[in-house]
C-alpha beads as a LAMMPS data file, in Angstrom:
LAMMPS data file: protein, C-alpha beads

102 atoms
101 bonds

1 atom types
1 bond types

-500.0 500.0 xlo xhi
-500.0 500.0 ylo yhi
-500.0 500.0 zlo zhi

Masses

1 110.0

Atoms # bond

1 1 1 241.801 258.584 331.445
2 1 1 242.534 261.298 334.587
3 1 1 241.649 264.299 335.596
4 1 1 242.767 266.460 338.270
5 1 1 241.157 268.925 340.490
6 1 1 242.465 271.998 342.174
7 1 1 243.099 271.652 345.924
8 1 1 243.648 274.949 347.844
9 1 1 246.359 275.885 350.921
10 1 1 244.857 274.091 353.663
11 1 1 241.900 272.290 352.152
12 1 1 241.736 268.575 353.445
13 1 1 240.157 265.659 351.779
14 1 1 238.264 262.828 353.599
15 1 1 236.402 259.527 352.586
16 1 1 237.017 257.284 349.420
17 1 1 235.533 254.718 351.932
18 1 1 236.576 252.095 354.497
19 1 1 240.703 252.527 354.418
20 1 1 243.456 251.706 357.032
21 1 1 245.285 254.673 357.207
22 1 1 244.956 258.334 358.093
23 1 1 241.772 259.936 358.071
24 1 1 242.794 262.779 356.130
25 1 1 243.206 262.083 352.688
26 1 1 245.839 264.805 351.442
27 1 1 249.837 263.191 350.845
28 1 1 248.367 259.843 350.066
29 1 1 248.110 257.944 346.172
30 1 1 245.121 255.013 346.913
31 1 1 243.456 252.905 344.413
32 1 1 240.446 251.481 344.955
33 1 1 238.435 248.295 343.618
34 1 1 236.255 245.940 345.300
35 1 1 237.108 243.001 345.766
36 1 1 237.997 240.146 348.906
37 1 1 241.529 241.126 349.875
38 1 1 241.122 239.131 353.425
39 1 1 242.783 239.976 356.405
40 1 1 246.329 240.481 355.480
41 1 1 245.741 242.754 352.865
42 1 1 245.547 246.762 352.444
43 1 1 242.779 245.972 350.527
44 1 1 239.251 247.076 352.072
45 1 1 235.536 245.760 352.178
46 1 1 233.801 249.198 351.226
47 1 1 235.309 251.136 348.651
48 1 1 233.558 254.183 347.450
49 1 1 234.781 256.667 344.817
50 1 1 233.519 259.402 346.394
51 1 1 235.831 261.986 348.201
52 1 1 234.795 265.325 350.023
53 1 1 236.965 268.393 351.274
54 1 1 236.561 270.913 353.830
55 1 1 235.739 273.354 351.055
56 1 1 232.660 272.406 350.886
57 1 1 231.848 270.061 347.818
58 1 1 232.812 266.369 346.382
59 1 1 233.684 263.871 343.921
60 1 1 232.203 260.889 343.036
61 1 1 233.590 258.940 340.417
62 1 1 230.992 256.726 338.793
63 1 1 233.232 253.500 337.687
64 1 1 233.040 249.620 338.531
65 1 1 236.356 249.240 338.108
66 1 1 239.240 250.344 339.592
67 1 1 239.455 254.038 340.231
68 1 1 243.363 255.347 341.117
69 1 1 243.542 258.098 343.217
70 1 1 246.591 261.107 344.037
71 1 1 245.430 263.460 346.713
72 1 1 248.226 266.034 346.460
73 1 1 251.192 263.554 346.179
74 1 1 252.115 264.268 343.031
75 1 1 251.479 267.422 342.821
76 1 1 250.733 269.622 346.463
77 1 1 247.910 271.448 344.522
78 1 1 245.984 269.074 342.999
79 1 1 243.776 265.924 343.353
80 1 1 244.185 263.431 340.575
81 1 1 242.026 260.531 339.824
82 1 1 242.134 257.924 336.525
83 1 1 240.104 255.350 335.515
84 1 1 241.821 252.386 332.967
85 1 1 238.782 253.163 330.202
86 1 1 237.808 255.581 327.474
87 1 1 235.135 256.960 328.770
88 1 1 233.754 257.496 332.611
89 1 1 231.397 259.878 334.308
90 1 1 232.242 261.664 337.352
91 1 1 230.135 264.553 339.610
92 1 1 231.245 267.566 341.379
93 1 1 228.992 268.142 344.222
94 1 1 228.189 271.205 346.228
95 1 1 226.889 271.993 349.857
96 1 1 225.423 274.735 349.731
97 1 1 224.961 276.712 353.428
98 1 1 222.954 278.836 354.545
99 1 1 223.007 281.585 357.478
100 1 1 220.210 282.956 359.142
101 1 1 220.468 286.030 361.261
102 1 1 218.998 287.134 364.180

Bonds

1 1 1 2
2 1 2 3
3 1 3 4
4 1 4 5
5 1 5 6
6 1 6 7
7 1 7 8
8 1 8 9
9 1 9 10
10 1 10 11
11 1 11 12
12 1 12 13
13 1 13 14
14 1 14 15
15 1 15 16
16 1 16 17
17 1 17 18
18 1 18 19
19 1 19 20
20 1 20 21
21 1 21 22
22 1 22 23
23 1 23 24
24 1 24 25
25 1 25 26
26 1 26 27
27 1 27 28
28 1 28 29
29 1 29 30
30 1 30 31
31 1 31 32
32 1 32 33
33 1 33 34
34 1 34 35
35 1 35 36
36 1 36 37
37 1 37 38
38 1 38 39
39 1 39 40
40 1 40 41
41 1 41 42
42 1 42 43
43 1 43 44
44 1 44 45
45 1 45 46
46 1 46 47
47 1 47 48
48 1 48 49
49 1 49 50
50 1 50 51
51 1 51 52
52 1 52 53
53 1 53 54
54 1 54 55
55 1 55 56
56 1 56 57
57 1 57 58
58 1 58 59
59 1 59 60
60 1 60 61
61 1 61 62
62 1 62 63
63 1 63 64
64 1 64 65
65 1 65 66
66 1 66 67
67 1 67 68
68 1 68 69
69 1 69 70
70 1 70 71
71 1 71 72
72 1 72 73
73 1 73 74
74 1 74 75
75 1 75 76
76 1 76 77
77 1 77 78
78 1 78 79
79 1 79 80
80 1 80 81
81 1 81 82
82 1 82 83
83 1 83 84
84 1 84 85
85 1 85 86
86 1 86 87
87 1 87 88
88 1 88 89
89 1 89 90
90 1 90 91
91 1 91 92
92 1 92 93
93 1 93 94
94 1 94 95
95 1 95 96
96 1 96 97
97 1 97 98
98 1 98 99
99 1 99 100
100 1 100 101
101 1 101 102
């Protein structure tokens, strides 16, 4: 199963957990599973399927498995994220700001 999420003109997505390249998520297809990789390996010690933008909300994918992710490498305008299974749950989170005036 996938789904995709809109990503807007100069929105930036950060996290999915400990990885070994760029900070900035956007141009980049990672998958994500836990497992020991050791030391030559891309493959990290904390993987979390949870990603957040500069728009101010994020995704958490809730699956043990692998989770596959395309942060605007497919396509420039979308985030993309599948799961090999029938069924999965994910969340879209908010922040919600406030301003106070003076």
């Amino acid at each position: 199963m996938r789904e995709q999420m809109d990503i807007s003109v100069g929105e930036l997505v950060y996290g999915l957990g400990e990885r070994f390249g760029p900070f900035v998520k956007n141009g980049q297809t990672i998958d994500i599973w836990n497992e020991d990789g050791g030391t030559s390996s891309e493959q990290s010690y904390k993987n979390i399927p949870f990603y957040v933008t500069n728009r101010g909300y994020g995704v958490f994918t809730n699956h043990p498995e692998m989770v596959s992710y395309e942060i605007t490498s497919e396509n420039v305008s979308r985030a993309q994220f599948s799961v090999p299974a029938k069924i999965w749950i994910y969340f879209v989170i908010g922040v919600r700001t406030s301003k106070t005036c003076s």
